[in-house]
MARMIDO-35380 format. One record per atom (N, C-alpha, C, O): residue in three letters; x negated, y negated, z. Coordinates in steps of 0.05 Angstrom, whole numbers, plus 32768, in hexadecimal, padded with zeros to 4 digits. Layout:
N
ALAXYZ ...
//
This chain:
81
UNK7FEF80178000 UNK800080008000 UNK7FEE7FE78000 UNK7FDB7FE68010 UNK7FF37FD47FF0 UNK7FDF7FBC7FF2 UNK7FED7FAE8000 UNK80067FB08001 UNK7FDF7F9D8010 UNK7FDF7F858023 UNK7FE07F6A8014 UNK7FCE7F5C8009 UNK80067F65801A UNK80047F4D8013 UNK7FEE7F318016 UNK7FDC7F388025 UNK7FEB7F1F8011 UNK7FD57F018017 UNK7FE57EF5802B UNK7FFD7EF18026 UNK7FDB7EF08041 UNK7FF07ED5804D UNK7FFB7EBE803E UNK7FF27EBC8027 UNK800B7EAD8045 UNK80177E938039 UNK7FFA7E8A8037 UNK7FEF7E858022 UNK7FEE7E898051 UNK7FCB7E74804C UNK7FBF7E818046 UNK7FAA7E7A8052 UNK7FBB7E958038 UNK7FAB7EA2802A UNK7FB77E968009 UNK7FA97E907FF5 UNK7FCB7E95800A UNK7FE17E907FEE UNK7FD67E757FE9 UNK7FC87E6D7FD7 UNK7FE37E668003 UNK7FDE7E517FF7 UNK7FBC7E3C7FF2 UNK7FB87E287FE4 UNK7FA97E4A8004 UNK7F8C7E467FFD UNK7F8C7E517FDC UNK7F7E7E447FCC UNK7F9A7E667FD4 UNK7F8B7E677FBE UNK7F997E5C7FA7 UNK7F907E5E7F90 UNK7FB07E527FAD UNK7FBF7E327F9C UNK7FB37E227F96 UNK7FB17E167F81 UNK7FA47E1F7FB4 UNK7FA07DFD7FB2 UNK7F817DFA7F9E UNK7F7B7DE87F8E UNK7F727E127FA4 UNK7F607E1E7F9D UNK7F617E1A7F70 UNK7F587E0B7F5E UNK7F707E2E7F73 UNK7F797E287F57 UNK7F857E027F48 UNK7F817DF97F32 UNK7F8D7DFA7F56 UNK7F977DDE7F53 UNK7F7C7DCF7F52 UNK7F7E7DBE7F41 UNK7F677DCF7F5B UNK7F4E7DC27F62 UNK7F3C7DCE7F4A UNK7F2F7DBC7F3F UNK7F3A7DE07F41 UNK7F2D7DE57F33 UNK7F317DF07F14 UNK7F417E037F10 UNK7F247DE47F02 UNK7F347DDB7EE6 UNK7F417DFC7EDA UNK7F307E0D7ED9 UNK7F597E057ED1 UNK7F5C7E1C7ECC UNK7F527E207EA8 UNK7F587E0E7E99 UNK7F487E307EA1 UNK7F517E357E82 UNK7F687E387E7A UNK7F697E397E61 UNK7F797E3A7E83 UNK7F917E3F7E7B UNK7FA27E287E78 UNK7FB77E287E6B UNK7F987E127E85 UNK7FA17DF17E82 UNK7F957DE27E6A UNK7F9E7DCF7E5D UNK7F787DF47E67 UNK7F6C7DDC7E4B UNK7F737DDD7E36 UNK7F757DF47E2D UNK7F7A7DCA7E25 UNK7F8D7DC77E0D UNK7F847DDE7DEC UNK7F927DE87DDA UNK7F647DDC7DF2 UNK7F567DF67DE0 UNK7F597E0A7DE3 UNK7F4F7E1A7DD3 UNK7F697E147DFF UNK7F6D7E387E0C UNK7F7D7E427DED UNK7F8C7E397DDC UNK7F717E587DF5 UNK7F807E657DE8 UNK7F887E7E7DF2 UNK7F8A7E947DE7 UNK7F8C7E757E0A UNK7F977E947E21 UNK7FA87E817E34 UNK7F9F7E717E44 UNK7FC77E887E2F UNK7FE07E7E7E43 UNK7FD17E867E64 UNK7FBF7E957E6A UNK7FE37E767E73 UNK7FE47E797E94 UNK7FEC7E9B7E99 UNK7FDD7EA87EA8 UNK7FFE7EA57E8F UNK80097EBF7E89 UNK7FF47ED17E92 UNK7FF07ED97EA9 UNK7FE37ED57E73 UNK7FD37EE47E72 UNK7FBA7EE27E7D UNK7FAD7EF77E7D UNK7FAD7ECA7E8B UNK7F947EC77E9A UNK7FA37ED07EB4 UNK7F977EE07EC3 UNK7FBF7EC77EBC UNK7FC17ED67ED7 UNK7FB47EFE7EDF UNK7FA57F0A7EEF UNK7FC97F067EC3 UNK7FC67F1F7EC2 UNK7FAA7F277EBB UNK7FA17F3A7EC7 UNK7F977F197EA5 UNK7F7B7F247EB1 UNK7F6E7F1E7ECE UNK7F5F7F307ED7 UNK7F727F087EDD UNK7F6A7F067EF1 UNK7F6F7F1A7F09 UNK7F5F7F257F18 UNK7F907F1D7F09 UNK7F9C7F347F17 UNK7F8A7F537F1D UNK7F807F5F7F30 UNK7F8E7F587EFD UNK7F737F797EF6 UNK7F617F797EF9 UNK7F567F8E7EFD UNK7F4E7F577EF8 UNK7F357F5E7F03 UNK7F367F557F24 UNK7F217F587F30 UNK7F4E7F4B7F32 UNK7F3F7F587F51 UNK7F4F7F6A7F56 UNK7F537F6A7F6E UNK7F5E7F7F7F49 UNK7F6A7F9A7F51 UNK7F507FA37F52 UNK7F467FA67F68 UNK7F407FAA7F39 UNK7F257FB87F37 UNK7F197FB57F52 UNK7F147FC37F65 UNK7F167F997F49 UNK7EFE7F977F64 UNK7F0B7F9C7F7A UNK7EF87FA17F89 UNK7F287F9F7F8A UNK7F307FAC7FA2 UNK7F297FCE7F9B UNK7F237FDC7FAD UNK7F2A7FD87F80 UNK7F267FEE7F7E UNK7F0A7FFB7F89 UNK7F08800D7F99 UNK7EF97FEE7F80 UNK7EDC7FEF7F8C UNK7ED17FF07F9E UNK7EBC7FFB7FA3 UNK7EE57FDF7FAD UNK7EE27FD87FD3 UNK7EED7FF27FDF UNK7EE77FF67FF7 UNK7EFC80067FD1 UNK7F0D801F7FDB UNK7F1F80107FE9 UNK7F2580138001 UNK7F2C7FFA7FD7 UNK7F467FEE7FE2 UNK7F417FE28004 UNK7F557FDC8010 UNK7F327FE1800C UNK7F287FCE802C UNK7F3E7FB98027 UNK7F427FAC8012 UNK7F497FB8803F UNK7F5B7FA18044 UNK7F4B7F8B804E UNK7F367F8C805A UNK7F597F758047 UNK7F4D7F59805C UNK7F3B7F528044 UNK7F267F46804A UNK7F417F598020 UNK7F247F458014 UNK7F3C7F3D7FFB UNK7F327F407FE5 UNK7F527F367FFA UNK7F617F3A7FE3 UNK7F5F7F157FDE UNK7F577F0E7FC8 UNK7F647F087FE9 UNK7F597EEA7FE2 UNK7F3E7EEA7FD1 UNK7F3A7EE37FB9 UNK7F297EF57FE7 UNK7F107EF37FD8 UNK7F0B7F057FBC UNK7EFA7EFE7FAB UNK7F197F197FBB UNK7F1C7F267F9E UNK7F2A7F127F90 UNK7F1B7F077F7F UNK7F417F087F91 UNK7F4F7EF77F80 UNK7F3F7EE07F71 UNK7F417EDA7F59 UNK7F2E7ED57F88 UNK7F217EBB7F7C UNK7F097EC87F6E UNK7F037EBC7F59 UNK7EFE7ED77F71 UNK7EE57EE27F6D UNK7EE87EE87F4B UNK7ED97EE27F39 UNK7F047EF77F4B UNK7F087EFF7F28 UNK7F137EE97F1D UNK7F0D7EE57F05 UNK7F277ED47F2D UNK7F297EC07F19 UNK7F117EB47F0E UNK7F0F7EB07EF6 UNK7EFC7EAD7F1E UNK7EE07E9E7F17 UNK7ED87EAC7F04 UNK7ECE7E9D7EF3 UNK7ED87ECA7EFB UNK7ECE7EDD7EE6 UNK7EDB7EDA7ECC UNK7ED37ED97EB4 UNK7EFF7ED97EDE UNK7F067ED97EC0 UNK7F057EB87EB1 UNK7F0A7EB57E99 UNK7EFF7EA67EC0 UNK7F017E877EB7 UNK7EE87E8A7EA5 UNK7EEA7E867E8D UNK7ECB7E917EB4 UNK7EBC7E977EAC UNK7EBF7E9E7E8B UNK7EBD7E8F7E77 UNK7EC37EB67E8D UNK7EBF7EC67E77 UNK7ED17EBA7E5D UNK7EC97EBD7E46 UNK7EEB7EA97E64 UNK7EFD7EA37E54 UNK7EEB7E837E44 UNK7EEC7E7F7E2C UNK7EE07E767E52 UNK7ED17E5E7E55 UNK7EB87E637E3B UNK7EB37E567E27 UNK7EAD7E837E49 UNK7E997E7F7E34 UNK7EA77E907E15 UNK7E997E917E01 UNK7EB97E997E15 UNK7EC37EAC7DFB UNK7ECE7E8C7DEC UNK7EC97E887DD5 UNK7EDE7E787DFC UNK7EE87E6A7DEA UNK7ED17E547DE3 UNK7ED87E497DCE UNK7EB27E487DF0 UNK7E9F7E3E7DE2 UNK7E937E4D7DD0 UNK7E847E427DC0 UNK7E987E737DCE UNK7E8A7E797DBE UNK7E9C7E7C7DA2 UNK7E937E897D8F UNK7EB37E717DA1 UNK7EC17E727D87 UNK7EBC7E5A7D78 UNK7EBA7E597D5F UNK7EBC7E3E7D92 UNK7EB57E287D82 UNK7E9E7E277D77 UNK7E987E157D69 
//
């Protein structure tokens, strides 16, 4: 059973997201809010996968894969231009 985030776990990682520029906001994306959620989602399932599902790190997986997937989305769309 996964362990829901607290509200302040929720809402740290709102405010979190709000502060820091998304790809999914810049007018050149070419990947909707939609679908960066759902890659972000799969990559911290993985990485809870890895942990053997350890409770108490599901914030820090969350931010950890968004940074990867911003990352990765950041450099695929400089490498088209």
């Amino acid at each position: 059973m996964a362990v829901q985030p607290t509200s302040t776990a929720r809402t740290a990682r709102k405010s979190t997201t709000k502060k820091s520029p998304s790809v999914a906001t810049k007018p050149d994306s070419k990947i909707d809010a939609q679908k960066r959620h759902a890659l972000i989602a799969e990559a911290a399932y993985l990485r809870a996968e890895r942990r053997g599902f350890a409770p108490g790190h599901e914030e820090e997986d969350w931010l950890a894969a968004e940074t990867e997937i911003d990352l990765a989305l950041t450099a695929n769309i400089k490498a088209v231009q």
